[in-house]
C-alpha positions in Angstrom: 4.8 67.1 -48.9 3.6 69.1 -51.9 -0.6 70.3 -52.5 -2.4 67.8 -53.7 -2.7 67.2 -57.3 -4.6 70.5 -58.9 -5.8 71.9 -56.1 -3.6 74.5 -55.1 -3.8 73.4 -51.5 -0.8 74.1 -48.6 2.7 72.4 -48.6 4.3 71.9 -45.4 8.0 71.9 -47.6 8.9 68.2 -47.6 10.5 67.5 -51.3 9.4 64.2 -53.3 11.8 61.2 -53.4 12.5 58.2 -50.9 13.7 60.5 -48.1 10.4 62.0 -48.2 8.9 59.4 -45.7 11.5 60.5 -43.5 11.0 64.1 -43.4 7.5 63.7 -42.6 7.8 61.6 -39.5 10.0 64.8 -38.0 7.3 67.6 -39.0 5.4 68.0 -35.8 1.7 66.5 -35.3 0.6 70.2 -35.3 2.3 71.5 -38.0 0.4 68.4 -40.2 -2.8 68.9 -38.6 -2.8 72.2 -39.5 -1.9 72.1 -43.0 -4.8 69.2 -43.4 -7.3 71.5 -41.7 -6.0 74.7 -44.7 -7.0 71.9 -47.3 -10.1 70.8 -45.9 -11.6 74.0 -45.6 -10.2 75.0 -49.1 -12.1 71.7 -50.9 -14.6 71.8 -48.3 -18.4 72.0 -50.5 -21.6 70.4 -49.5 -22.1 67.0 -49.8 -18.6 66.5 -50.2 -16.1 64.5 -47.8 -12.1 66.6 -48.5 -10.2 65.7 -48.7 -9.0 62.5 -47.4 -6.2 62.7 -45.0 -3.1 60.8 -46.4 -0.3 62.5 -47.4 0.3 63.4 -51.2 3.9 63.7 -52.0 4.0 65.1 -55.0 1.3 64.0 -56.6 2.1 60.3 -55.6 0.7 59.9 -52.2 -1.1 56.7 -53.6 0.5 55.4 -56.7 -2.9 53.8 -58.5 -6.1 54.1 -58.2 -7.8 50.8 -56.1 -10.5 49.4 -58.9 -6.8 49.8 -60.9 -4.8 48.1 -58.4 -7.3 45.3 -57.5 -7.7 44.5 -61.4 -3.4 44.5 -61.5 -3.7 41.7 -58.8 -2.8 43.8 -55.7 -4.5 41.3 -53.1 -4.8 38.0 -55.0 -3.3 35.6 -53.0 -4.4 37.6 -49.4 -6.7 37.2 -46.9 -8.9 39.8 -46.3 -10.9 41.8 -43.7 -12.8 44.6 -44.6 -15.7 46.2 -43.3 -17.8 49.7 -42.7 -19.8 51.1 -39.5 -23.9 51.0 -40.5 -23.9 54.9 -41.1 -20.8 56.3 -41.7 -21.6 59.1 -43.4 -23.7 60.9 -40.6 -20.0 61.7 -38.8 -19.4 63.8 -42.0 -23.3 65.5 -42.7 -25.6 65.2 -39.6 -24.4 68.6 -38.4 -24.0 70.3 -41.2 -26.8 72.9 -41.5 -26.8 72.7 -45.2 -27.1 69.3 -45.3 -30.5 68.9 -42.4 -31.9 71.6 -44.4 -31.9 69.7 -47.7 -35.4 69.0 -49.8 -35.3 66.1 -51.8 -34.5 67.6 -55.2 -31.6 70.0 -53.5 -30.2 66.2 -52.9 -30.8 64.7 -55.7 -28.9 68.0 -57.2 -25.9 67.2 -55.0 -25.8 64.0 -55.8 -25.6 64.6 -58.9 -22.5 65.0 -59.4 -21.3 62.2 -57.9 -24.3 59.9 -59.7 -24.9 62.0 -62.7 -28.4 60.7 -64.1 -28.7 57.9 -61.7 -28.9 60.2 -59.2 -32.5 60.4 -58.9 -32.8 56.4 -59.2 -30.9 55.8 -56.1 -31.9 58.7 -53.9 -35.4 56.8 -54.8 -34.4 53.6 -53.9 -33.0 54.2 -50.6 -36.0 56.6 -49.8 -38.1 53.5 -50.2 -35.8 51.4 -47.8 -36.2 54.2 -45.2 -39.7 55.2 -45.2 -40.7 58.3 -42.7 -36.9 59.5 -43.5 -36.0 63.0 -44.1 -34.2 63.6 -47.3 -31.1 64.8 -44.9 -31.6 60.9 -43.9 -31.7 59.6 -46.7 -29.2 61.8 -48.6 -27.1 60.1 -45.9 -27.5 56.6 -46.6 -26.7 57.0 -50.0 -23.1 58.5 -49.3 -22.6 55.8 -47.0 -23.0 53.3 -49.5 -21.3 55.9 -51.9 -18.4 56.6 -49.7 -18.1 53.5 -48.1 -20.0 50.7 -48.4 -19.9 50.4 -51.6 -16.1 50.4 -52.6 -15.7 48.0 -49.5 -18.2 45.5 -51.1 -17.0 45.7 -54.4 -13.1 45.1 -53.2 -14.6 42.3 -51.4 -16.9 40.6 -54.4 -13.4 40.9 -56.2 -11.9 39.0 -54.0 -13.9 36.5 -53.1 -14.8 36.0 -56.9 -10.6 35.2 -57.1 -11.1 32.4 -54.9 -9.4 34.4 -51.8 -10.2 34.5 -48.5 -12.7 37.0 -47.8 -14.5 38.3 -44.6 -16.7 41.1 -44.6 -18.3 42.7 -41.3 -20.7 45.3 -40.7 -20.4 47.0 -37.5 -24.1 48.3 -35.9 -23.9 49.0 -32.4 -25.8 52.6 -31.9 -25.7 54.4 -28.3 -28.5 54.1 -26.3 -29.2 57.4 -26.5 -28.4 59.1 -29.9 -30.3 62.5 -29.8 -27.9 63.3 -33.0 -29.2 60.5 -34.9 -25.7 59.3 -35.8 -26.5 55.7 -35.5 -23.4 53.5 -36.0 -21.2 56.2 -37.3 -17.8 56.3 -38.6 -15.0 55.1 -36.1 -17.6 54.6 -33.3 -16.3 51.3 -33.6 -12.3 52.3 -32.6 -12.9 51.9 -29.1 -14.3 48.5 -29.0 -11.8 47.1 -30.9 -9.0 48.7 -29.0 -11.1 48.6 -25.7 -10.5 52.3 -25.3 -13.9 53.2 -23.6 -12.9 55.2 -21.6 -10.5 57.6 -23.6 -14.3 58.6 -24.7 -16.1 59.9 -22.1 -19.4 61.9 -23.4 -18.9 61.0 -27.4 -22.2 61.1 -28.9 -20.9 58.2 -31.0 -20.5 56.1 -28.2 -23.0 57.2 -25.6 -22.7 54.8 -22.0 -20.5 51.7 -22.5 -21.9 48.9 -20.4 -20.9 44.9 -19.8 -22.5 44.1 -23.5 -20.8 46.5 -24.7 -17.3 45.3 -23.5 -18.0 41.5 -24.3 -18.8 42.8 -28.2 -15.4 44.9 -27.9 -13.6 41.6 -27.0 -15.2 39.6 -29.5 -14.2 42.1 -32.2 -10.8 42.7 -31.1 -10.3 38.6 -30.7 -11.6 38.5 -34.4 -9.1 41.1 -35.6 -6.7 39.3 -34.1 -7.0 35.9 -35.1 -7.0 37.1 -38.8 -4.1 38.9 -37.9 -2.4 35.9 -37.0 -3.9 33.4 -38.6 -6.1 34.8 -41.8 -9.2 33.4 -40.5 -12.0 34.3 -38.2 -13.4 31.3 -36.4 -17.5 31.3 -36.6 -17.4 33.7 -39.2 -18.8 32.5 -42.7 -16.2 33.5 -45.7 -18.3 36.2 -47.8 -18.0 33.8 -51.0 -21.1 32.6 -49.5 -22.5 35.9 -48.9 -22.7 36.3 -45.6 -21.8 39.6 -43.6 -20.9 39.7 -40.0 -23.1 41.8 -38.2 -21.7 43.2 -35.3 -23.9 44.7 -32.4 
């Protein structure tokens, strides 16, 4: 498993080629973890989620990029399911210090160069879909949809436009109590769809678990599963009609 690609970060010695796959699945957990968290603090910059945690093997660790792959035909002729938590991206910035402290032109700068000149524009534009919010807030919802949201839409317009079968979901449950403001944050929908409640006692992502909780758990999961099996969810409406399944 070599750095990933020009960015000098740390190799845990597993050399390219098809017995790669194998090497890596005798490395110990720790010894993977560890070289992860090296490269996340070495790309680590404000505003910016690094890096993502797959493995790169030599520069190869995914062999074309997705708007590449879905335009080569990658899915055509697959169901999908795809979908994102309601606010992702606070997992990633609503306890960074850096981030809470941010006016709004010290976001627009960070966006920036993600957005280049439409920065501005679509700070703007989610500002006025979340009035009262601070520009932490709302430099939040736009990395959702940048991070997120949008690629997950667009792979699903895509597909749906090809005549597939599509479903899209959006997953909204919040805890009760959320005195980090991290609403429906990335994965804080694991444990209902693997009904692992209780492997998460005091998360702030899922605050206290009660019976509605459970019954929108089982609903999920059953809904993950029938695709699984069958590449349909009953009661759900195909997104070619542009419809998203709001969950919680």
């Amino acid at each position: 498993m070599g750095a990933a690609p020009g960015c000098g970060g740390p190799s845990v010695g597993v050399p390219t080629g098809p017995e790669a796959g194998e090497a890596l699945r005798t490395l110990p957990v720790e010894q993977l973890l560890s070289a992860y968290h090296q490269l996340a603090v070495q790309q680590a910059r404000p505003g910016n989620v690094a890096p993502p945690m797959y493995p790169v093997l030599g520069g190869a660790g995914i062999s074309r990029p997705w708007r590449q792959a879905l335009a080569d035909g990658a899915l055509d002729g697959k169901a999908l399911l795809i979908g994102t938590t309601r606010d992702e991206a606070t997992a990633f910035f609503g306890f960074d210090p850096r981030i809470q402290s941010l006016t709004a032109p010290g976001a627009v700068q960070i966006l920036a160069a993600a957005l280049g000149d439409q920065a501005e524009q679509i700070y703007q534009a989610h500002a006025a879909q979340l009035p009262g919010a601070t520009p932490a807030e709302i430099f939040i919802a736009v990395q959702t949809d940048l991070i997120f949201r949008g690629g997950a839409l667009a792979i699903a317009e895509h597909h749906a436009a090809g005549g597939n079968a599509t479903y899209v979901y959006q997953f909204d449950r919040r805890p009760a109590a959320d005195p980090h403001h991290l609403g429906a944050t990335h994965c804080c929908e694991l444990p209902f769809l693997f009904g692992t409640f209780d492997s998460y006692p005091d998360s702030p992502m899922l605050g206290d678990a009660g019976d509605a909780d459970r019954e929108l758990g089982r609903d999920f999961a059953t809904a993950v599963a029938e695709f699984s099996t069958s590449a349909e969810v009953t009661g759900w409406a195909p997104y070619a009609t542009g419809q998203i399944r709001h969950l919680g």
